[in-house]
PDB file with SEQRES, HELIX, SHEET and CRYST1 records, atoms N, CA, C and O in Angstrom:
SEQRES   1 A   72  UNK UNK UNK UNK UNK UNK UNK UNK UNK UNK UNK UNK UNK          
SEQRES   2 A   72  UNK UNK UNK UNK UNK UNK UNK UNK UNK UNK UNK UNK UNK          
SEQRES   3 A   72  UNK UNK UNK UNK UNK UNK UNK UNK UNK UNK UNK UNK UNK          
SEQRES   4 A   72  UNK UNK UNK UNK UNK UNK UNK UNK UNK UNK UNK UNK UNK          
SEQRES   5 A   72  UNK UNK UNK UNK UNK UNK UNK UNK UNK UNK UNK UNK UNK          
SEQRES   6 A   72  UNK UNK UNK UNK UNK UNK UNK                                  
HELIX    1 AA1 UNK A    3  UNK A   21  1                                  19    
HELIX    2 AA2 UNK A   29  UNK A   33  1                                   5    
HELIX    3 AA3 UNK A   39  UNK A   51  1                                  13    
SHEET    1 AA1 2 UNK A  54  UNK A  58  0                                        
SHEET    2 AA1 2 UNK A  61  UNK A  64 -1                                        
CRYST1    1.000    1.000    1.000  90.00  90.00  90.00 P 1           1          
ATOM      1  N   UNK A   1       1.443  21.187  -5.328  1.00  0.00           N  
ATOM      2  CA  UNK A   1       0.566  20.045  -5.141  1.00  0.00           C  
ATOM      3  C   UNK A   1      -0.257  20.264  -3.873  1.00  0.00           C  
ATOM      4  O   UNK A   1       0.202  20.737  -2.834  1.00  0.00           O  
ATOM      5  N   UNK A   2      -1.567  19.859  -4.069  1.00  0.00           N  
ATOM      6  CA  UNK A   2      -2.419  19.822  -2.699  1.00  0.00           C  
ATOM      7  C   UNK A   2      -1.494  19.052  -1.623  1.00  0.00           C  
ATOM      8  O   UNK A   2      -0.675  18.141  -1.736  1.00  0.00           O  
ATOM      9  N   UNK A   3      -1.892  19.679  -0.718  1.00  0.00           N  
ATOM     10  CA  UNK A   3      -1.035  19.363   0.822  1.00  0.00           C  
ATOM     11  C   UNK A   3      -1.606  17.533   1.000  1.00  0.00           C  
ATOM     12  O   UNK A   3      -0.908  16.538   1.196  1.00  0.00           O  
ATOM     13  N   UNK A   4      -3.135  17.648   0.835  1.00  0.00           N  
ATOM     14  CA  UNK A   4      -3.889  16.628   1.202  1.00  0.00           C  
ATOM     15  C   UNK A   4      -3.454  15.336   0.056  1.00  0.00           C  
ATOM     16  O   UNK A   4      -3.451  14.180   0.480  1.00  0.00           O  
ATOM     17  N   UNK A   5      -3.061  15.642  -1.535  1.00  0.00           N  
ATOM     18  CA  UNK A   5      -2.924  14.548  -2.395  1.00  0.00           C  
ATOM     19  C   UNK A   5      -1.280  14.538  -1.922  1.00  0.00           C  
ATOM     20  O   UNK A   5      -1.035  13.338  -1.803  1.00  0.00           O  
ATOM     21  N   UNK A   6      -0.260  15.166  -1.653  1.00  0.00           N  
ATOM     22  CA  UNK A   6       0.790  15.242  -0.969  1.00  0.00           C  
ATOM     23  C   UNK A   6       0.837  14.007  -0.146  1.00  0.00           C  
ATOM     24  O   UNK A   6       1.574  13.092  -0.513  1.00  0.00           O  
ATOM     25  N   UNK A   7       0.157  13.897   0.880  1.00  0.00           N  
ATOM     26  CA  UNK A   7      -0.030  13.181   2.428  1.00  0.00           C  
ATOM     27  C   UNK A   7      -0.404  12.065   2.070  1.00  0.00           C  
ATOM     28  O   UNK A   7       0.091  11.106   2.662  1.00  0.00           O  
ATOM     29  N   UNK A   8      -1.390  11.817   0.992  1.00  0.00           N  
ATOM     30  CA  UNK A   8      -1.676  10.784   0.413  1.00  0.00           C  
ATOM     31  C   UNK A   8      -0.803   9.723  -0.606  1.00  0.00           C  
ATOM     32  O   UNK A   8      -0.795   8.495  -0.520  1.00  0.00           O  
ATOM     33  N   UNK A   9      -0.258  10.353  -1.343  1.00  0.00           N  
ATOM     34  CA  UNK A   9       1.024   9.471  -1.832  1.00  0.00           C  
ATOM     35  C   UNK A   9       1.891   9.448  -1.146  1.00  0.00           C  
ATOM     36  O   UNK A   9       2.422   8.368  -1.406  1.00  0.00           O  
ATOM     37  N   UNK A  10       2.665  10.095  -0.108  1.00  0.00           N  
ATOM     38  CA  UNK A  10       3.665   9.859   1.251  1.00  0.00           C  
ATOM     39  C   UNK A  10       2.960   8.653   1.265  1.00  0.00           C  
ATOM     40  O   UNK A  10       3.486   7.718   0.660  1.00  0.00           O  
ATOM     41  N   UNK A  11       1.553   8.401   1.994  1.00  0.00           N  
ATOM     42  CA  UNK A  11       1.482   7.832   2.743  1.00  0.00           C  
ATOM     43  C   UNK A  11       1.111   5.814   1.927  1.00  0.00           C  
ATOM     44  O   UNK A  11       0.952   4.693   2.410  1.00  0.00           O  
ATOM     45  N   UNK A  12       1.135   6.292   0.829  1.00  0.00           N  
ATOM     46  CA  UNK A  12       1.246   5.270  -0.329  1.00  0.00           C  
ATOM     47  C   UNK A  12       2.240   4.285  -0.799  1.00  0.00           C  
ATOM     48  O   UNK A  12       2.176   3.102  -1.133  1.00  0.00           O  
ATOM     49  N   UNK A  13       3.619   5.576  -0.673  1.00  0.00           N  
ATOM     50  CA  UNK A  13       4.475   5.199  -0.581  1.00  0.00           C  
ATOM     51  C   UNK A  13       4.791   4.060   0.380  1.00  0.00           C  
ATOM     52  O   UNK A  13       5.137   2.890   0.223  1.00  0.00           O  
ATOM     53  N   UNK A  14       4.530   4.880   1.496  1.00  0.00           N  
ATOM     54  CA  UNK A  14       5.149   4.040   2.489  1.00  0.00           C  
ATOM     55  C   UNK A  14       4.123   3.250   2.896  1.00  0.00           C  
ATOM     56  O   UNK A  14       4.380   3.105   4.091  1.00  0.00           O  
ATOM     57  N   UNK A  15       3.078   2.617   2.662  1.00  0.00           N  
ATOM     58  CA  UNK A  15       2.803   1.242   2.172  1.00  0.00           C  
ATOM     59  C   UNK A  15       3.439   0.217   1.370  1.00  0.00           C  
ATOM     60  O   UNK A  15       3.822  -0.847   1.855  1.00  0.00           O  
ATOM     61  N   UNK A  16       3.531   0.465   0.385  1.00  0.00           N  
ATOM     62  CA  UNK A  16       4.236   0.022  -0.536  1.00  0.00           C  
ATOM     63  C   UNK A  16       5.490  -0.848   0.269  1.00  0.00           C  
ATOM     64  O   UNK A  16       5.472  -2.040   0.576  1.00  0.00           O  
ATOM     65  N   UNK A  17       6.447   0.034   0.475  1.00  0.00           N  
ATOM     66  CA  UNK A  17       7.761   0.088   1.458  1.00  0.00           C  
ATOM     67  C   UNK A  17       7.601  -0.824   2.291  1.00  0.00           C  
ATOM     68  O   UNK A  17       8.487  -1.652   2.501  1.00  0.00           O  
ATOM     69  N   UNK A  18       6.460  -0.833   2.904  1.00  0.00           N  
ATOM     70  CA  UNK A  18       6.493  -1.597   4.215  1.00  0.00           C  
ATOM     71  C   UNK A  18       5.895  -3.076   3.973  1.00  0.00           C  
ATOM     72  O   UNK A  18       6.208  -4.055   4.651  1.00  0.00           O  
ATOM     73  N   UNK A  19       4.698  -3.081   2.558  1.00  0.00           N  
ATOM     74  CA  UNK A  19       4.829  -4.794   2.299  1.00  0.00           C  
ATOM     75  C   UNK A  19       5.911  -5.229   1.795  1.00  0.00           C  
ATOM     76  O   UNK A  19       6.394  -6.174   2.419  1.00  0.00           O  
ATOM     77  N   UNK A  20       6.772  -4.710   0.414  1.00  0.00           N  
ATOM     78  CA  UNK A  20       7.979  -4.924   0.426  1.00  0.00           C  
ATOM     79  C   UNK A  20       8.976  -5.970   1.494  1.00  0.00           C  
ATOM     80  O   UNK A  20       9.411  -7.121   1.495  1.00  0.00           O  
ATOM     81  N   UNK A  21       9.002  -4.744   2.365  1.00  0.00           N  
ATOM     82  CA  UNK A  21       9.702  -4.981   3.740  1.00  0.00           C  
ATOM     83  C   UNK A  21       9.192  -6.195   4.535  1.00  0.00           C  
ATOM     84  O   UNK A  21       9.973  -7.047   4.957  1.00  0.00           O  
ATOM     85  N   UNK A  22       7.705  -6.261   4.752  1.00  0.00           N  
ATOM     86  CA  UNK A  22       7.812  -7.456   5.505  1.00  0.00           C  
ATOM     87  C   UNK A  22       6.421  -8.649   4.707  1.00  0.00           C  
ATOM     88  O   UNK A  22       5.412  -9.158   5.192  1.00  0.00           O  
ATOM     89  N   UNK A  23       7.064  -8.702   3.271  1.00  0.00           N  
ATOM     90  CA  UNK A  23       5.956  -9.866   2.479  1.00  0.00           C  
ATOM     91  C   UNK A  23       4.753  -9.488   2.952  1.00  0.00           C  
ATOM     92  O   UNK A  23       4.334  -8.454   3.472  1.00  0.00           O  
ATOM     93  N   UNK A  24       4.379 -10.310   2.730  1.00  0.00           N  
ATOM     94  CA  UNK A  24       2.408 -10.757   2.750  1.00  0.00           C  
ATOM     95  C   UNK A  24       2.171  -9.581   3.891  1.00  0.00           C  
ATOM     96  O   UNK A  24       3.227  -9.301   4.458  1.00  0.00           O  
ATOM     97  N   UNK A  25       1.221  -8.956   4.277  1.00  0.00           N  
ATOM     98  CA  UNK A  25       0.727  -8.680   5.092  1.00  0.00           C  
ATOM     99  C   UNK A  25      -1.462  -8.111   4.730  1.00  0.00           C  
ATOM    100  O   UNK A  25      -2.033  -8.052   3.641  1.00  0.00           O  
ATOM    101  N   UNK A  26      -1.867  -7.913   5.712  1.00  0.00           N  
ATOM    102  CA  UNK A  26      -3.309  -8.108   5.865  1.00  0.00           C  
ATOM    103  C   UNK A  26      -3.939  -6.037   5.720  1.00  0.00           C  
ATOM    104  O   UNK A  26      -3.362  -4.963   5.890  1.00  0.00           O  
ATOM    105  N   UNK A  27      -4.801  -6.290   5.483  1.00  0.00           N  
ATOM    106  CA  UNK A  27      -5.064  -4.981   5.666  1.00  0.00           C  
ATOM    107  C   UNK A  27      -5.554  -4.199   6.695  1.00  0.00           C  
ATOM    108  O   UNK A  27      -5.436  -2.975   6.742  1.00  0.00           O  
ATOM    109  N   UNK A  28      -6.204  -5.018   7.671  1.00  0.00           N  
ATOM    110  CA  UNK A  28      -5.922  -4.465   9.275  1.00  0.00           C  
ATOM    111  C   UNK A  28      -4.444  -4.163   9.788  1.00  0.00           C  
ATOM    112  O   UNK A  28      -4.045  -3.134  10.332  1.00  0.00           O  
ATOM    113  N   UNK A  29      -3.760  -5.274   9.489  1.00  0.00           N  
ATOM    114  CA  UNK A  29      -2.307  -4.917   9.919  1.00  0.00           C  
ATOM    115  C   UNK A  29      -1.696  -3.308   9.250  1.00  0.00           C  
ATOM    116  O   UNK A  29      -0.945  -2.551   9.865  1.00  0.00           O  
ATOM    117  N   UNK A  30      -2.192  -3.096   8.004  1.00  0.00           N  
ATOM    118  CA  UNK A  30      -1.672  -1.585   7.347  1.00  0.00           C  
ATOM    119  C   UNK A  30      -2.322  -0.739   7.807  1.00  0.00           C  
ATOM    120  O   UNK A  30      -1.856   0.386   7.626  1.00  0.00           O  
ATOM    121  N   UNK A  31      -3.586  -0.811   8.553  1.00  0.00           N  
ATOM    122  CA  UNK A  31      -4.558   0.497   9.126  1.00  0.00           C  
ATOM    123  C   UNK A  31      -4.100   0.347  10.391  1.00  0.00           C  
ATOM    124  O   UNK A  31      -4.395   1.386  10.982  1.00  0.00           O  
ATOM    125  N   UNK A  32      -3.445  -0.514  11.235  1.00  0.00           N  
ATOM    126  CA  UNK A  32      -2.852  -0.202  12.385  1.00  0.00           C  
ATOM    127  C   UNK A  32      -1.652   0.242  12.306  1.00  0.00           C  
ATOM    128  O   UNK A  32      -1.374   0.990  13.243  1.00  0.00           O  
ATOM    129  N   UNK A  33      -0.730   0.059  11.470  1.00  0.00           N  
ATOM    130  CA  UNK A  33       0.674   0.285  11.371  1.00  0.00           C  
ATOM    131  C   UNK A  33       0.370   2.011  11.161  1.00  0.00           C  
ATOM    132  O   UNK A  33       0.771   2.816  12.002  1.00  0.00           O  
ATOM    133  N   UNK A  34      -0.426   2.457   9.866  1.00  0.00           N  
ATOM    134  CA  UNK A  34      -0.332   3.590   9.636  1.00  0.00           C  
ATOM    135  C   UNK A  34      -1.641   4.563  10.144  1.00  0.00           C  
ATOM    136  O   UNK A  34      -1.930   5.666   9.678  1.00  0.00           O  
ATOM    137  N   UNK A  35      -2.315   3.862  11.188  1.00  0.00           N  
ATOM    138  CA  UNK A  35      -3.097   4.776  12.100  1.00  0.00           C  
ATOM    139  C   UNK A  35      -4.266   5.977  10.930  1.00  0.00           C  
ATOM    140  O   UNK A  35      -4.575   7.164  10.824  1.00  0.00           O  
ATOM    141  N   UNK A  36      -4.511   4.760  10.343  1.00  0.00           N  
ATOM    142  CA  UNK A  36      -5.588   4.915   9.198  1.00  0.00           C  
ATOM    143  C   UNK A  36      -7.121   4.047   9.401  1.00  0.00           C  
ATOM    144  O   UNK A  36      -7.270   3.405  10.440  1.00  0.00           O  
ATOM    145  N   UNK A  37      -7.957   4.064   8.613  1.00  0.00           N  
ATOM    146  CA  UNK A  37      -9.177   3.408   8.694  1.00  0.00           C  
ATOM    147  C   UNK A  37      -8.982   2.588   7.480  1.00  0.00           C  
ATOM    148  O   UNK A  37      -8.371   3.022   6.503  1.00  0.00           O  
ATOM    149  N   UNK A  38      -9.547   1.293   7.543  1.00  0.00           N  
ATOM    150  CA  UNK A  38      -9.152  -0.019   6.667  1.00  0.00           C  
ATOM    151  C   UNK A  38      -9.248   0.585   5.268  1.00  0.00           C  
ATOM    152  O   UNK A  38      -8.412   0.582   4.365  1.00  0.00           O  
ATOM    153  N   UNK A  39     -11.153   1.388   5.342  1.00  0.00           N  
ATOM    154  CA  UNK A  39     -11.225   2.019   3.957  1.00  0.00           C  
ATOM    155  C   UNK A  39     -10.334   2.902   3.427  1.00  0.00           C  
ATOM    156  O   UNK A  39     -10.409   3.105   2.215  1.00  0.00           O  
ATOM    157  N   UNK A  40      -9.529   3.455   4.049  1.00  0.00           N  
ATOM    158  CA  UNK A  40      -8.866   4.233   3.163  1.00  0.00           C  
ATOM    159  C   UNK A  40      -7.584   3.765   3.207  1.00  0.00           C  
ATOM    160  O   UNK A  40      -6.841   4.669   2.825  1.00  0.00           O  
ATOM    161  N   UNK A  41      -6.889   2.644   3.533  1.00  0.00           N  
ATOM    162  CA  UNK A  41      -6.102   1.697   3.325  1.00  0.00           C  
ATOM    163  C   UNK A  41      -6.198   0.461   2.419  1.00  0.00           C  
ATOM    164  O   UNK A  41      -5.259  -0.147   1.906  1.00  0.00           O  
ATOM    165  N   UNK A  42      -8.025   0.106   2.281  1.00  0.00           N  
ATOM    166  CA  UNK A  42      -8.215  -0.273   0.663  1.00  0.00           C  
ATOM    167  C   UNK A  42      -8.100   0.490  -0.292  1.00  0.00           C  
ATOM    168  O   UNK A  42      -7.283   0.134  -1.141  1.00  0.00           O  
ATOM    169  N   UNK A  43      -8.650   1.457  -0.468  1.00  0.00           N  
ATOM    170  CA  UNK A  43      -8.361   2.862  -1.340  1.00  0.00           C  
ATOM    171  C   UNK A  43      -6.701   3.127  -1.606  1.00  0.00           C  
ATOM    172  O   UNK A  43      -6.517   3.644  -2.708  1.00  0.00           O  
ATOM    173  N   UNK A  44      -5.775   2.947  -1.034  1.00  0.00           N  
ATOM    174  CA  UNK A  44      -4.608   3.189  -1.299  1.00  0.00           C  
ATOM    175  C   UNK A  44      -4.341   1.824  -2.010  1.00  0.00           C  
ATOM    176  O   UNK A  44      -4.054   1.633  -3.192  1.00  0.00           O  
ATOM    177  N   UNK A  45      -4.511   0.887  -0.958  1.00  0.00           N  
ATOM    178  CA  UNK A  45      -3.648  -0.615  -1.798  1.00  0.00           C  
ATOM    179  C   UNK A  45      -4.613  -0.482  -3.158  1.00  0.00           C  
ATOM    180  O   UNK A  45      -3.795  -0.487  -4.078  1.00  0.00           O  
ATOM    181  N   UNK A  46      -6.024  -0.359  -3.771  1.00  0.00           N  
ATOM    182  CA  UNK A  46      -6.625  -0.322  -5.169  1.00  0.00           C  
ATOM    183  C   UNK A  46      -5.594   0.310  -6.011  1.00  0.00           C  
ATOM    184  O   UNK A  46      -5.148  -0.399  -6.913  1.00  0.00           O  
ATOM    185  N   UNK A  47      -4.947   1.968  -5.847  1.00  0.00           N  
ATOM    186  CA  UNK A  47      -3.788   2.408  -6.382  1.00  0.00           C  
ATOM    187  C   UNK A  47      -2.809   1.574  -6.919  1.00  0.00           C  
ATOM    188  O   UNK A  47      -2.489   1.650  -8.106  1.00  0.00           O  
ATOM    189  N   UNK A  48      -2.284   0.745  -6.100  1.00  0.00           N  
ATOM    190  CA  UNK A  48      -0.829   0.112  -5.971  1.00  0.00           C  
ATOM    191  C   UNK A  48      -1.150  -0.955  -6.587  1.00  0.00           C  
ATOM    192  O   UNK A  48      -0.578  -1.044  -7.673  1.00  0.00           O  
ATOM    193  N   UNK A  49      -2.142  -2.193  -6.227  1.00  0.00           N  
ATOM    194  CA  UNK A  49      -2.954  -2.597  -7.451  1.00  0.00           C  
ATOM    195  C   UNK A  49      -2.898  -2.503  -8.904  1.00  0.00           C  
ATOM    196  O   UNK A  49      -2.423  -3.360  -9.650  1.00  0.00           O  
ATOM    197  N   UNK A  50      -3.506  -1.211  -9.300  1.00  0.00           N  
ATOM    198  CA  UNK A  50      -3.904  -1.012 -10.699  1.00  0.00           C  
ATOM    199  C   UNK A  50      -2.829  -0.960 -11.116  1.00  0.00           C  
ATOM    200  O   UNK A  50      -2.665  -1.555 -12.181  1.00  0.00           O  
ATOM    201  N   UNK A  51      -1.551  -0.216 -10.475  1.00  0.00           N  
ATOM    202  CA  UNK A  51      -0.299  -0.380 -10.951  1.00  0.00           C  
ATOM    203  C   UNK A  51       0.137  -1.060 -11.210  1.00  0.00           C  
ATOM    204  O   UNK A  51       0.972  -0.916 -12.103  1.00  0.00           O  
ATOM    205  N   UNK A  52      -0.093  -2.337 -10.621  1.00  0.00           N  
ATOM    206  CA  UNK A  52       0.298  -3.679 -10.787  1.00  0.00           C  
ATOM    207  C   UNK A  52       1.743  -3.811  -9.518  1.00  0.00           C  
ATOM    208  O   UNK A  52       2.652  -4.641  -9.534  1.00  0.00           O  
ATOM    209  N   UNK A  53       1.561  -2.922  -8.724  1.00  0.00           N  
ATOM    210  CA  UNK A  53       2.733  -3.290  -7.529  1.00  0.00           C  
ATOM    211  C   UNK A  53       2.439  -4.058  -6.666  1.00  0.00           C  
ATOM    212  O   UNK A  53       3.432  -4.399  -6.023  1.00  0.00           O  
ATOM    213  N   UNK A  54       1.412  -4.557  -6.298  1.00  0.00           N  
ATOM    214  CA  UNK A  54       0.744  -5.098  -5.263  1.00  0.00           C  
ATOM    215  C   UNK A  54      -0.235  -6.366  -5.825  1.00  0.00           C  
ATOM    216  O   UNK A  54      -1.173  -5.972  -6.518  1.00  0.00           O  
ATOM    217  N   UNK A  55      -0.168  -7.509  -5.668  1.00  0.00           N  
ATOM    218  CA  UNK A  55      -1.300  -8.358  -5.511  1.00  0.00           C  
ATOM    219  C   UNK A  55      -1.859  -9.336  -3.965  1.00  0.00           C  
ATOM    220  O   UNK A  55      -1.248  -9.625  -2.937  1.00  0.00           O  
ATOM    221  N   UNK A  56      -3.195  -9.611  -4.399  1.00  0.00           N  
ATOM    222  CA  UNK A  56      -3.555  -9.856  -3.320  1.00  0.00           C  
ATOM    223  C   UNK A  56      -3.936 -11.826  -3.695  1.00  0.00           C  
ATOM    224  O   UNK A  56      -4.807 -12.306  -4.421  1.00  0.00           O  
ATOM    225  N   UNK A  57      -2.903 -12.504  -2.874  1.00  0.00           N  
ATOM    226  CA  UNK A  57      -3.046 -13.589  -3.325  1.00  0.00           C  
ATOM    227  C   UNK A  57      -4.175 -14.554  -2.521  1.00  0.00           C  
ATOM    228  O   UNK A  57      -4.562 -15.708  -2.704  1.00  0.00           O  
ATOM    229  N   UNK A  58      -4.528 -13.444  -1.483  1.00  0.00           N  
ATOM    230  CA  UNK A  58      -5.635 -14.836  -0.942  1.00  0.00           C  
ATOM    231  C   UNK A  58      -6.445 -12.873   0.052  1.00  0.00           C  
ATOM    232  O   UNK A  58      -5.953 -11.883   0.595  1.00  0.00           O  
ATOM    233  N   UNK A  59      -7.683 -13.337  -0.250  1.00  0.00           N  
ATOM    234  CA  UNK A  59      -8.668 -12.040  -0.074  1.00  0.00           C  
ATOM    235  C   UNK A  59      -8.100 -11.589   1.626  1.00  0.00           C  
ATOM    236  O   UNK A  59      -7.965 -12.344   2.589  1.00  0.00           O  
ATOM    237  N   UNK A  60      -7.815  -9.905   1.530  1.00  0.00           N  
ATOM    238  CA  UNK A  60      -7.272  -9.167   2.780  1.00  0.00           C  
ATOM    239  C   UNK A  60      -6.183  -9.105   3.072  1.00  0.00           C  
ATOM    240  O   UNK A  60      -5.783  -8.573   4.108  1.00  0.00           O  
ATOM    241  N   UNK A  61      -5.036  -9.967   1.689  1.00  0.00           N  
ATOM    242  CA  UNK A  61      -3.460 -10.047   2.242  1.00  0.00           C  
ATOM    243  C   UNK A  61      -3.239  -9.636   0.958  1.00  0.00           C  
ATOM    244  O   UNK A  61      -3.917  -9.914  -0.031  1.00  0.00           O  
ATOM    245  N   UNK A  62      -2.110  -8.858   1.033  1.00  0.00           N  
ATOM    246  CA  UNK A  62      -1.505  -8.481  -0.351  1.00  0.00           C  
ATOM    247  C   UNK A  62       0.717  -8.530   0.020  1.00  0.00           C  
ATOM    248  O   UNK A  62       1.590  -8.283   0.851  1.00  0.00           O  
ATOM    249  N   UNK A  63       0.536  -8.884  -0.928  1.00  0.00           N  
ATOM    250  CA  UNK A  63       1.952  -8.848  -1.161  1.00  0.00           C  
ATOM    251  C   UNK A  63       2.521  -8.373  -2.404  1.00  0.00           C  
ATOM    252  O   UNK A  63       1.742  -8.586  -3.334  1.00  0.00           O  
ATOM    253  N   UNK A  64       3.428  -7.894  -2.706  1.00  0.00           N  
ATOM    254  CA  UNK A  64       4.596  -6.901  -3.961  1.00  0.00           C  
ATOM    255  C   UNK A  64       4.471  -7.814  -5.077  1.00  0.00           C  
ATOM    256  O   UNK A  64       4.487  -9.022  -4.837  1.00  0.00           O  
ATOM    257  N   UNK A  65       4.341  -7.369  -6.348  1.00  0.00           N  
ATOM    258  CA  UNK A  65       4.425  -7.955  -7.639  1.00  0.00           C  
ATOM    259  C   UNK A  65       5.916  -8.005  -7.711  1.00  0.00           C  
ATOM    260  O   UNK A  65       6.563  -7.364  -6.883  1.00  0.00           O  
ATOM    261  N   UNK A  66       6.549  -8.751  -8.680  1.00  0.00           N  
ATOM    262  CA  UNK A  66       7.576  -8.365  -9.430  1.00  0.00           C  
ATOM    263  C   UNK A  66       8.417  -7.615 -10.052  1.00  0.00           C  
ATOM    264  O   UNK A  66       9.632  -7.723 -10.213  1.00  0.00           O  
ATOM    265  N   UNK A  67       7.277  -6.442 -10.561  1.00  0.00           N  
ATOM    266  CA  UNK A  67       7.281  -5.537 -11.291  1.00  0.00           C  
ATOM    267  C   UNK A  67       8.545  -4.587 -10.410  1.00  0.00           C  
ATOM    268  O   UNK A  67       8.769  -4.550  -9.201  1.00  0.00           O  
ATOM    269  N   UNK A  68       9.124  -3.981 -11.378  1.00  0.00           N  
ATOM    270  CA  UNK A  68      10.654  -2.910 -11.175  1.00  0.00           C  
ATOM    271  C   UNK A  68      10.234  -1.884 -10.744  1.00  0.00           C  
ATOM    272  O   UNK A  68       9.400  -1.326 -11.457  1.00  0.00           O  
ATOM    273  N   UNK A  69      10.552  -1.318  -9.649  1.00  0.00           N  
ATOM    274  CA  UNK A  69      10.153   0.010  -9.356  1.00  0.00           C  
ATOM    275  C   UNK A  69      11.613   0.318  -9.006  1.00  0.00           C  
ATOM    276  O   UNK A  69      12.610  -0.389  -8.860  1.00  0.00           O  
ATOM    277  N   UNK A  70      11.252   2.301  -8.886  1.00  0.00           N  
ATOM    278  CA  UNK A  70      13.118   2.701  -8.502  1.00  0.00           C  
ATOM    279  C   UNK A  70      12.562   3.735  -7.538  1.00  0.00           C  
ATOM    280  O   UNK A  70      11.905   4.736  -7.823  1.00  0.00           O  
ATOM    281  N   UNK A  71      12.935   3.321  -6.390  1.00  0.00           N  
ATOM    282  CA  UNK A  71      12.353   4.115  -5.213  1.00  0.00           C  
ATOM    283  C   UNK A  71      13.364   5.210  -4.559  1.00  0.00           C  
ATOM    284  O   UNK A  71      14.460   4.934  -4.073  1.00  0.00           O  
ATOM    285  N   UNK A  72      12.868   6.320  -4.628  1.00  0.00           N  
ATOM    286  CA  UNK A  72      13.210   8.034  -4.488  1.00  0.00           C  
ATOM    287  C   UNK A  72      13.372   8.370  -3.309  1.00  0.00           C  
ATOM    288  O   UNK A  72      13.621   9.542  -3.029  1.00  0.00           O  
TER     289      UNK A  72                                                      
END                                                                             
């Protein structure tokens, strides 16, 4: 696997993980936590999104669907 699409789902992951972990959170708060730029911290949460792991219940905050995941 590319090193770069590699770094990119790591780093997806552990988005994921970390709204999980602490509910609702904003998307400035995920580009500071993970020392990213907002855009490419929208670009990841769109992923998690389409998946349906993530919704965003009020515009810039997203929090975990329901949906079953089994984390590796």
């Amino acid at each position: 696997m590319n090193p770069s699409t590699n770094r990119m789902l790591n780093r997806i992951k552990a988005i994921y993980i970390y709204i999980l972990e602490n509910g609702t959170v904003t998307t400035r708060e995920l580009a500071e936590e993970f020392g990213s730029t907002p855009r490419t911290i929208q670009r990841d949460l769109n992923v998690l999104e389409y998946n349906e792991l993530i919704s965003s219940p009020k515009r810039g905050k997203w929090t975990t669907t329901t949906k079953k995941v089994k984390l590796t």
